[in-house]
C-alpha positions as CSV (number, residue, x, y, z in Angstrom):
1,X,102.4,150.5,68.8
2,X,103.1,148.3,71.8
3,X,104.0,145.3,69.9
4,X,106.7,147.5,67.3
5,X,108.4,149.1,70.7
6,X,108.4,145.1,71.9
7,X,109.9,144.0,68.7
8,X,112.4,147.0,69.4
9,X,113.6,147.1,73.0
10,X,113.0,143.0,73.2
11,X,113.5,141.4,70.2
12,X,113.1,137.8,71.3
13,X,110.4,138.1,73.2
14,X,107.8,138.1,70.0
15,X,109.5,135.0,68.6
16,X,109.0,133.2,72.4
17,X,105.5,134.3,72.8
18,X,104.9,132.9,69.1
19,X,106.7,129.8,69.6
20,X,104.7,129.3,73.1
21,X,101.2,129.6,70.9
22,X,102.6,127.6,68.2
23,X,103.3,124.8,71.0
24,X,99.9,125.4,72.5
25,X,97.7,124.7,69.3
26,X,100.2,121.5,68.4
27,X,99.1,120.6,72.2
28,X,96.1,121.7,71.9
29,X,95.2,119.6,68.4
30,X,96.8,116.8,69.5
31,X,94.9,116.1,72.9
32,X,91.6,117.2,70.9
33,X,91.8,115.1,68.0
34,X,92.6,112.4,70.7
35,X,89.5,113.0,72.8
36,X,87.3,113.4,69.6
37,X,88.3,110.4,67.9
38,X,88.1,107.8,71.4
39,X,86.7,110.0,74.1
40,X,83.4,108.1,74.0
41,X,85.1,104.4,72.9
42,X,85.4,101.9,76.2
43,X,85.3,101.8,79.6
44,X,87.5,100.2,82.2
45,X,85.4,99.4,85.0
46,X,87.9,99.2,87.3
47,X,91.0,101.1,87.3
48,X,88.9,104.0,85.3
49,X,86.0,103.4,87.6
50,X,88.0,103.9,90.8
51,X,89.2,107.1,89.6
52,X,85.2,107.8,88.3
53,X,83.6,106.9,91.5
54,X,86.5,108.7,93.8
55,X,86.1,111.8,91.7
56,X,81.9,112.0,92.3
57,X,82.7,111.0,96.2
58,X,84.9,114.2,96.1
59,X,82.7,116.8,94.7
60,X,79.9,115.3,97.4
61,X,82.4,116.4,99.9
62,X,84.6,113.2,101.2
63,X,87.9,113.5,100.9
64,X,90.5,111.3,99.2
65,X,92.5,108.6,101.4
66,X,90.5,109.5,104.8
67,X,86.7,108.7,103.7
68,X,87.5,106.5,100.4
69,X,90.7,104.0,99.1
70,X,92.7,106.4,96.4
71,X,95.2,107.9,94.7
72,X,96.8,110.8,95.6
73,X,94.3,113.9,96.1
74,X,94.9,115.8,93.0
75,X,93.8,114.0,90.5
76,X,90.4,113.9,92.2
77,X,90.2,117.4,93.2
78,X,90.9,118.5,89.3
79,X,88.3,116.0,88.3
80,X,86.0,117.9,90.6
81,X,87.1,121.5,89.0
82,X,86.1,120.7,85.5
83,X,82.8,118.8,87.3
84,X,81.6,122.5,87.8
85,X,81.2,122.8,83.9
86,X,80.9,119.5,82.5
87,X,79.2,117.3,85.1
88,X,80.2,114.3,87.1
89,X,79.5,111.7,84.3
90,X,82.3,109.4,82.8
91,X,82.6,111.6,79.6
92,X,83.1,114.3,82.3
93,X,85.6,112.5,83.4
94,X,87.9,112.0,80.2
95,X,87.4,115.8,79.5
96,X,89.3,116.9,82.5
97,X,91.8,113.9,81.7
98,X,92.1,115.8,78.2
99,X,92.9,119.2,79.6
100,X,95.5,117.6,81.8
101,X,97.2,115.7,78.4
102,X,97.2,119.0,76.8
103,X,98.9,120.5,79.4
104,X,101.3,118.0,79.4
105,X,101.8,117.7,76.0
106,X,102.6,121.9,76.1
107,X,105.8,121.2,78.9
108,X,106.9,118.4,76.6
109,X,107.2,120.3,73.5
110,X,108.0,123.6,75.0
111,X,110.9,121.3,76.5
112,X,111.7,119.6,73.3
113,X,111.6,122.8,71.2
114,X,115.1,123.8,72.3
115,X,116.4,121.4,69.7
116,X,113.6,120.7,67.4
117,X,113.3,123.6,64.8
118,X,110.9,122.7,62.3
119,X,107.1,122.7,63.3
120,X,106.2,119.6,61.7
121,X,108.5,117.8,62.9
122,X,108.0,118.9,66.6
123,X,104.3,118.1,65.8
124,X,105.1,114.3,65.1
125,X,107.5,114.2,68.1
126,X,104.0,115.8,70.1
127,X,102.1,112.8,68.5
128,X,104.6,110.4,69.4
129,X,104.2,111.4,73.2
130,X,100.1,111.6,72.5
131,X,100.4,107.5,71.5
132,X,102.2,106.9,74.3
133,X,99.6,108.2,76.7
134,X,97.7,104.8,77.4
135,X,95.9,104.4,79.0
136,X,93.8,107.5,79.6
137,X,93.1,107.6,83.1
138,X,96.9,107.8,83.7
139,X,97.6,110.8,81.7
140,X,98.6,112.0,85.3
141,X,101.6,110.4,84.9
142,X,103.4,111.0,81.8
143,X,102.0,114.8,82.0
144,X,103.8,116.0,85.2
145,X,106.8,113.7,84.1
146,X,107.1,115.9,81.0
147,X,106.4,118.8,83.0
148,X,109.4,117.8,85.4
149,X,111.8,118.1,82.5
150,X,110.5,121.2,81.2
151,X,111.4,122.7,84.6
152,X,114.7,121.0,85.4
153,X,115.8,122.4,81.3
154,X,114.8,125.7,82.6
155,X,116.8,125.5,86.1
156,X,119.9,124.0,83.8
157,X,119.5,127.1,81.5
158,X,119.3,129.8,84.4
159,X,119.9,128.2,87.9
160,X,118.3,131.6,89.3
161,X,117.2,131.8,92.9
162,X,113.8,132.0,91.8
163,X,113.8,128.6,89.2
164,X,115.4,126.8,92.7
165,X,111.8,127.7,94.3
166,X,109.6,127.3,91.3
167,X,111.0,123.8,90.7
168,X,110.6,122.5,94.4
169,X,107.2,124.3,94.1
170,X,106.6,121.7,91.2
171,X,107.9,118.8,92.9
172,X,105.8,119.8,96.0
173,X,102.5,120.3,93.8
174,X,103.4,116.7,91.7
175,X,103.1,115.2,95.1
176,X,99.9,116.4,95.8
177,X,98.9,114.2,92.4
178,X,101.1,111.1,93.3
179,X,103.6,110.4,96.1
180,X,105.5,108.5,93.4
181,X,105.7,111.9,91.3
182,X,106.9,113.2,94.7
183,X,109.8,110.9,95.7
184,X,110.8,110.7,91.8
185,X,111.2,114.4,91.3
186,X,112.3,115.2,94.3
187,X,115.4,112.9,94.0
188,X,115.8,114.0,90.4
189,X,115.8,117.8,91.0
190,X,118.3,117.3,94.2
191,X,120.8,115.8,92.5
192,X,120.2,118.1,89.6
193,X,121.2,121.4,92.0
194,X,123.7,119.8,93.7
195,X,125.5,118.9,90.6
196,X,124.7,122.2,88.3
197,X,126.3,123.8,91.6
198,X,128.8,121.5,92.0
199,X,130.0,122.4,88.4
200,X,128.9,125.7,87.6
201,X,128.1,127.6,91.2
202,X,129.4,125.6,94.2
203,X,129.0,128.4,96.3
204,X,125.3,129.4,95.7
205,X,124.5,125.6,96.8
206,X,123.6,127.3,100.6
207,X,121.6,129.8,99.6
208,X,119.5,127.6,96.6
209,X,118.9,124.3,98.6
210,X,117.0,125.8,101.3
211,X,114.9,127.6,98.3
212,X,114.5,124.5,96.8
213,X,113.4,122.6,99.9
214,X,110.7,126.0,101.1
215,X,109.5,125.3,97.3
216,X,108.8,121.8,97.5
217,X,107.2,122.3,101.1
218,X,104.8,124.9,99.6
219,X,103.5,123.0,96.6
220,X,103.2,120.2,98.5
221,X,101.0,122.3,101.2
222,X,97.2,121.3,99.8
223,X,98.2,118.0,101.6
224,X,99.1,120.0,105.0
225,X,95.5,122.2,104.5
226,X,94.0,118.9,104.3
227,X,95.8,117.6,107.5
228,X,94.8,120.6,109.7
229,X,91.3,121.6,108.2
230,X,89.7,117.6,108.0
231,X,89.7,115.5,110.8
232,X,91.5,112.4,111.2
233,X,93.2,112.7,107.9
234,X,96.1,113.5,109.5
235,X,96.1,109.9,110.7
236,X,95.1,108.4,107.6
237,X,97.7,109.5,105.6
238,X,99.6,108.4,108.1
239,X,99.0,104.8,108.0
240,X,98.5,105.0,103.7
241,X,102.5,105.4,103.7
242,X,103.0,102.6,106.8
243,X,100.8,100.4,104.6
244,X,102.8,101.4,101.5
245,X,105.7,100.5,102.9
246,X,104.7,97.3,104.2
247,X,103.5,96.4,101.2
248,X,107.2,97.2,99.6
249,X,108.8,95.5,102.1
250,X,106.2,92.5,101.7
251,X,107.5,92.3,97.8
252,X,104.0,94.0,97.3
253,X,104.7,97.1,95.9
254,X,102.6,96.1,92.8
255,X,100.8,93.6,91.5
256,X,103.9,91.4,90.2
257,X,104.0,91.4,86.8
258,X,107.2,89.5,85.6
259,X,109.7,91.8,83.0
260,X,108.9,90.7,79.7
261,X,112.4,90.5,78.6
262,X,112.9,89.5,74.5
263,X,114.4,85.9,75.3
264,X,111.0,84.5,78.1
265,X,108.7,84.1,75.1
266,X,108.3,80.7,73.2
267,X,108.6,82.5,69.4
268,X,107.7,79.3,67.8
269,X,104.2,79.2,69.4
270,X,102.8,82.7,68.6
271,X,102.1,84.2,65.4
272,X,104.6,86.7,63.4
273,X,102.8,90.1,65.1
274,X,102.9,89.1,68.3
275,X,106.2,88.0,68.6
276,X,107.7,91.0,67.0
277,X,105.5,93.4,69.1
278,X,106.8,91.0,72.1
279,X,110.2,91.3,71.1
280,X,110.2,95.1,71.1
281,X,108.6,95.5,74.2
282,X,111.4,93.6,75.7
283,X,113.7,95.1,73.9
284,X,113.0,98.4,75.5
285,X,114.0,97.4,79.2
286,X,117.2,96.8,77.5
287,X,117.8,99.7,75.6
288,X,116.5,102.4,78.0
289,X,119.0,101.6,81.3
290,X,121.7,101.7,78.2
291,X,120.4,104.9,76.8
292,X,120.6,106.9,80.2
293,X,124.1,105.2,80.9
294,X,125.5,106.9,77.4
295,X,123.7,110.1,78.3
296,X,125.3,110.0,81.8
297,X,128.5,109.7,80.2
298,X,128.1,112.9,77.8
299,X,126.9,114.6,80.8
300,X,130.0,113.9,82.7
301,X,132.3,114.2,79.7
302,X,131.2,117.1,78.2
303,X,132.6,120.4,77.7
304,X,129.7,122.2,76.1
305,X,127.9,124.6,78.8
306,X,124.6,122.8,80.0
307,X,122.9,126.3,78.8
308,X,122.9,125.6,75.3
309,X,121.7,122.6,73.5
310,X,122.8,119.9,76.1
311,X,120.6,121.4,78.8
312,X,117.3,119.1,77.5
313,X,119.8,116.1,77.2
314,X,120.7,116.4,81.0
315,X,117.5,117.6,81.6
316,X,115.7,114.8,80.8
317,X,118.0,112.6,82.1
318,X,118.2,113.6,85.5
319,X,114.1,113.4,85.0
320,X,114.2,110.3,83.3
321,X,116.6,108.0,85.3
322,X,114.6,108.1,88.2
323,X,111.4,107.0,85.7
324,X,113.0,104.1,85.4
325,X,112.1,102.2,88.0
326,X,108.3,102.5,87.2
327,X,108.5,100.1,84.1
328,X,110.7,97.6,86.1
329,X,108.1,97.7,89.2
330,X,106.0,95.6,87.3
331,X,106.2,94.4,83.6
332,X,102.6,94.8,83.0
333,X,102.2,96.8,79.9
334,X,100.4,99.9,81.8
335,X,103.4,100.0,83.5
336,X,105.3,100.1,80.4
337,X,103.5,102.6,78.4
338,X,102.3,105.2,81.4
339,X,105.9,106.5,82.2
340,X,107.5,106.4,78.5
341,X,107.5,110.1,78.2
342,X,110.3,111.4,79.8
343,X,112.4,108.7,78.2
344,X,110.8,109.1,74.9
345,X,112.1,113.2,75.3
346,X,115.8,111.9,76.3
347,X,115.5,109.5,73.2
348,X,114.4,112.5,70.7
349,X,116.6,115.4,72.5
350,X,120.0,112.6,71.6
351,X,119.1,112.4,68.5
352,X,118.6,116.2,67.7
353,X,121.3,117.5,69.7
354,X,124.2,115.7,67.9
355,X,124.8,117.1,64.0
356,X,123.8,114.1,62.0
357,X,121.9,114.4,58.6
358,X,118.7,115.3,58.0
359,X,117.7,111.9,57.0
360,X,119.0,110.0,59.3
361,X,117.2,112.1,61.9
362,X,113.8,111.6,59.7
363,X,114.4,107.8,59.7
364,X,114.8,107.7,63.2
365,X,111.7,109.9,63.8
366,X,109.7,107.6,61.7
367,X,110.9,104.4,63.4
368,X,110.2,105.8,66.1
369,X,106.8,106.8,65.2
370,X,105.8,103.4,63.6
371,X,107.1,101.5,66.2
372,X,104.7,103.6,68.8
373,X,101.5,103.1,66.5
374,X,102.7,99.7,66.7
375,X,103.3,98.7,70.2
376,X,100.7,101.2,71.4
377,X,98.6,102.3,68.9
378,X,96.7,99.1,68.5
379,X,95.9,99.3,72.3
380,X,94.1,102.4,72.4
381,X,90.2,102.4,72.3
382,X,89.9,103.9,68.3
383,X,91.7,101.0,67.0
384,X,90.4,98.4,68.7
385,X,86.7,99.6,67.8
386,X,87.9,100.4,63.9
387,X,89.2,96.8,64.0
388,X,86.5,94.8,66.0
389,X,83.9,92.9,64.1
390,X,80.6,94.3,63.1
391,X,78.4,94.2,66.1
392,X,81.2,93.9,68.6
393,X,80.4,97.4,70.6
394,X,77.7,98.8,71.2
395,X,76.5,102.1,71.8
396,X,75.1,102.3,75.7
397,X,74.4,104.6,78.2
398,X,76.5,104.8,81.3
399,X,75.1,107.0,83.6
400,X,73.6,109.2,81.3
401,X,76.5,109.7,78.5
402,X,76.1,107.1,75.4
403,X,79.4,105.3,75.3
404,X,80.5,102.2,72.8
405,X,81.2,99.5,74.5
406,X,81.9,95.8,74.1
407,X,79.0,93.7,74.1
408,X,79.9,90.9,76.9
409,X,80.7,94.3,78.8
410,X,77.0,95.8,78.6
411,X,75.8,92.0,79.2
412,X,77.5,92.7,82.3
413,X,76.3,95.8,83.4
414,X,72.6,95.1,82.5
415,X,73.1,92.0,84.8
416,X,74.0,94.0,87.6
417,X,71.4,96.9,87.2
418,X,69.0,93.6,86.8
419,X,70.4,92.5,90.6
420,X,70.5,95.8,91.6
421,X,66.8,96.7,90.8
422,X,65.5,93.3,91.7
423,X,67.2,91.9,94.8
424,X,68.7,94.9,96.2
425,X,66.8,97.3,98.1
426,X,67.1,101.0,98.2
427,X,68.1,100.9,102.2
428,X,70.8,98.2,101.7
429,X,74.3,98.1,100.3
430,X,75.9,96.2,97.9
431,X,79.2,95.2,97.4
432,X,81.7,94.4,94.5
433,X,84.8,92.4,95.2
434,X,87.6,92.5,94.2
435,X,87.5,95.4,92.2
436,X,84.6,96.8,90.0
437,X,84.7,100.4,91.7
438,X,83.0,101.9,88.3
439,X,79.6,99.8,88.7
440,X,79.2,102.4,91.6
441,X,78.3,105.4,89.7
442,X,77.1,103.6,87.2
443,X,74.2,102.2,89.5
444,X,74.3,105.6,91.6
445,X,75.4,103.7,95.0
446,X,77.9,104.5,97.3
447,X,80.8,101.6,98.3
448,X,79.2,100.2,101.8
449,X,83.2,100.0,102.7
450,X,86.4,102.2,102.5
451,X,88.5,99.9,100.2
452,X,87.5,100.0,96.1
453,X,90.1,97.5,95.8
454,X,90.9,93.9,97.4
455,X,93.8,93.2,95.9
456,X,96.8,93.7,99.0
457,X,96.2,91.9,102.1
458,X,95.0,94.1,104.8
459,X,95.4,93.5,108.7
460,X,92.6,90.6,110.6
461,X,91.7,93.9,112.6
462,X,90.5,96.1,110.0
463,X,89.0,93.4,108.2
464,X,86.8,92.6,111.5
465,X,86.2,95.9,111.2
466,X,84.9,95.4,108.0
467,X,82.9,92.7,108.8
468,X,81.3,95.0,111.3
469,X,80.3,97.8,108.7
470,X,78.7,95.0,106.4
471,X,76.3,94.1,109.0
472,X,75.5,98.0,110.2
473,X,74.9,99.1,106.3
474,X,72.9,96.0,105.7
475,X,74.7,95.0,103.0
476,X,73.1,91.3,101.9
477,X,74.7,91.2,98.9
478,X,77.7,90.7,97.3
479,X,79.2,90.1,93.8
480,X,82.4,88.0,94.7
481,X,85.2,87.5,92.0
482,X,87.3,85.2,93.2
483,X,90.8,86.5,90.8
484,X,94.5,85.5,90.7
485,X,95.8,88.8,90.3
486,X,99.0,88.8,88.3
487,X,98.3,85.2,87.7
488,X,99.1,85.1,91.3
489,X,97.1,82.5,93.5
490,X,98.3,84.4,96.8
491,X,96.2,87.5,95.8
492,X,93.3,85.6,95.3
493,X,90.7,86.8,97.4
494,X,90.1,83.7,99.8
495,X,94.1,84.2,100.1
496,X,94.4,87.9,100.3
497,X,91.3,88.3,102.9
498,X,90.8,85.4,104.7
499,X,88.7,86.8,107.1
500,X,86.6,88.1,104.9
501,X,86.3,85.1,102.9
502,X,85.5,82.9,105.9
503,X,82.7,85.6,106.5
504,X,81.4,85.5,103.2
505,X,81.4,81.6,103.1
506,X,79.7,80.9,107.3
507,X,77.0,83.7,106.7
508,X,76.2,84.2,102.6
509,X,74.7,81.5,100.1
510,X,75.5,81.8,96.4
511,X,72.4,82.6,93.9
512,X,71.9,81.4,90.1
513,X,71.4,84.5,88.4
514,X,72.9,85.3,84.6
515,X,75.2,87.8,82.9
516,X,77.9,86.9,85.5
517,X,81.7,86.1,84.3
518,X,82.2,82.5,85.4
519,X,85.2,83.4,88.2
520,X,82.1,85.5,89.4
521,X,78.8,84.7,92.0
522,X,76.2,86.7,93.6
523,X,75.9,85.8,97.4
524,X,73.1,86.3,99.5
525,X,72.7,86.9,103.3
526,X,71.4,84.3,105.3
527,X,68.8,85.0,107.4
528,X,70.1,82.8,110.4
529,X,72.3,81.0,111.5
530,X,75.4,83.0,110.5
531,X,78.8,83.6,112.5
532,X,79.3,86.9,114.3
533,X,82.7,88.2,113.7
534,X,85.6,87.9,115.9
């Protein structure tokens, strides 16, 4: 009876609620069949393992950026929420990474369903983002970009007092998961009211801004609880955004990766594949600055209200543009594929918002598609274990959960555990540098220092400082990479951490042991003799 005097006095809200589930099985199937197929296929030891190891430190009570190097506390803290059901173990991990994709994937194509009709075809556009997801322990990223456009579309479609507060209240909250998510957004969503009031409403702009601004200020307010309740963290977020900007203003902003434009690569020396996959990777830092200048133009030029179809195009533009500058912060492919989302929405909203045929919009769906199981298809975990050799992965256990993994990879890790078990001692520390964070968990240890990650130069104070904490936590040994980062010889270790190095070298002696990469040595304490740190 309820639902026929629903269908009566509201007739569209039946269709919205069933286009809402309709979204949230596509969503739903794609982040599962994702997680079924490769959720138990590779491991990253670093990148992955930082987020791993930060996420178990968590639910033992430290807290992100004041106890341990990080990301933003978020992530962690929603790692630690689905720890309660499905443990702290690296499988664990990936499940909580899945509900957060499916979740993204749901404010993608809830966005992109204002100007995709048919189901099916709003399913491929869903798997199109799903490719693009690489790798996994970034979903953070394209996930609350997506979710950015879904609620700038809604402010665009009814700029109410109460969208003004629910989108700073997402810009706030996508801070408390990145600080990148936080500047991004909160450029994109300013500019966003002051133009929708500029054009539409130019005298609600005093009365929506300061909504807007108490939003963001309230979302972001985990970080202010975390300020006022834990000690010092106050002071160590403090000096994570001086060294941040530092770093920028040092040209370190990220490990410099140069942009693989389509005209640096020697054609003639690489096979067919790889230089057509190299091609269109370059190709895209071309098209995409072109793509959001045309779409700036329609938004300028247009006549049609921003309520109807062209609210997604300006939507994900306003989103989008600022996205930009991820991909050309460093031309690593991570960087390329991580933030492709909200661009990927502007792309497909274009080319459904215009009235072109029917099969020219399937062509350019199924370019689009082939060219993402091209690029970043073959990346993913699944493919690369359907197409390794027999023999090439194995099935291991990490830390209780069975895992394939490469061979040389479980060489390594049984080398460790074999220097772990045999030279280590329960009472001492050991230390991996400059950046195998995930051997952590996997031999149940705790990092004897703060940073997970020697990659950016840090100060000759708190290096002394580190120096100190080596000696007090009895750490003897150390497994030292010695790694050009970016291809870089400045952030080599010795280069990066000099005073580090010079500590290593005076007071540690290098053993012969096996199942080490070659730019890799255990070092071992001396018992006399050594240096005392400045």
């Amino acid at each position: 009876m309820v639902n026929i005097h629903r269908t009566i006095l509201f007739p569209g809200v039946q269709r919205v609620d069933q286009d809402v589930l309709k979204v949230i099985l596509i969503s739903l199937g794609l982040a599962g069949l994702n997680f079924l197929l490769q959720g138990n296929i590779g491991i990253t030891i670093g990148t992955e393992g930082w987020l791993w190891y930060g996420t178990i430190q968590t639910a033992s009570g430290s807290v992100p950026i004041h106890d341990f190097q990080s990301y933003d506390p978020g992530r962690y803290y929603w790692g630690v929420l689905w720890s309660y059901l499905f443990g702290n173990g690296i499988i664990a991990l990936r499940i909580s990474s899945g509900i957060f994709q499916f979740l993204g994937l749901t404010f993608g194509l809830l966005a992109l369903r204002r100007v995709i009709r048919p189901w099916w075809i709003l399913a491929i556009a869903g798997l199109v983002l799903a490719i693009w997801m690489y790798p996994r322990h970034k979903y953070f990223e394209p996930c609350i970009a997506m979710a950015a456009i879904f609620f700038a579309v809604r402010l665009i479609e009814s700029p109410s007092h109460k969208r003004h507060f629910l989108s700073g209240l997402f810009v706030g909250l996508a801070g408390f998961f990145g600080i990148n998510h936080l500047l991004y957004n909160f450029l994109s969503f300013l500019l966003l009211i002051l133009f929708v009031s500029f054009k539409d409403h130019e005298g609600e702009l005093k009365n929506r801004l300061p909504l807007y601004l108490a939003g963001v200020v309230t979302g972001y307010s985990p970080i202010f609880v975390l300020m006022i309740i834990v000690p010092g963290f106050l002071h160590s977020f403090i000096e994570r955004l001086l060294y941040i900007f530092t770093l920028f203003r040092s040209g370190y902003g990220n490990i410099p990766a140069p942009i693989p434009w389509p005209w640096v690569h020697d054609y003639l020396q690489i096979s067919l594949l790889q230089g057509i996959r190299r091609f269109a990777t370059g190709s895209f830092y071309i098209f995409l600055p072109l793509l959001y200048v045309c779409l700036a133009g329609n938004i300028l030029l247009s006549k049609v209200p921003w309520s109807q179809r062209k609210g997604l195009l300006a939507a994900a533009t306003f989103i989008g543009v600022m996205y930009l500058h991820y991909p050309f912060s460093c031309g690593d492919f991570p960087h390329f594929t991580q933030l492709m989302a909200p661009h990927l929405i502007a792309l497909l909203s274009l080319v459904f918002v215009f009235r072109i045929s029917a099969v020219v919009r399937g062509s350019i769906l199924l370019f689009i598609l082939v060219i993402s199981l091209f690029l970043v298809g073959t990346a993913h975990p699944f493919y690369k274990k359907l197409t390794a050799p027999d023999g090439a992965f194995v099935n291991y256990d990490i830390a209780g959960d069975r895992v394939w993994i490469r061979g040389y990879k479980a060489r390594l890790i049984d080398a460790v555990k074999q220097i772990d078990s045999q030279a280590v001692q329960a009472a001492e520390g050991l230390l991996f540098v400059p950046g195998w964070a995930g051997l952590y968990p996997i031999l149940q240890r705790e990092a004897p220092l703060r940073n997970l990650y020697f990659i950016f130069p840090e100060s000759d104070e708190i290096q002394y400082k580190m120096v100190r904490q080596l000696q007090d936590r009895k750490v003897d040994r150390v497994i030292l990479g010695d790694v050009p980062f970016g291809g870089l010889d400045k952030l080599r270790f010795r280069n990066s951490y000099r005073v580090l190095w010079q500590h290593f070298a005076d007071n540690f002696e290098p053993v012969d042991v096996e199942g080490l990469p070659g730019n890799h040595r255990l070092l071992k304490r001396k018992q006399a003799g050594g240096r005392s740190p400045g």
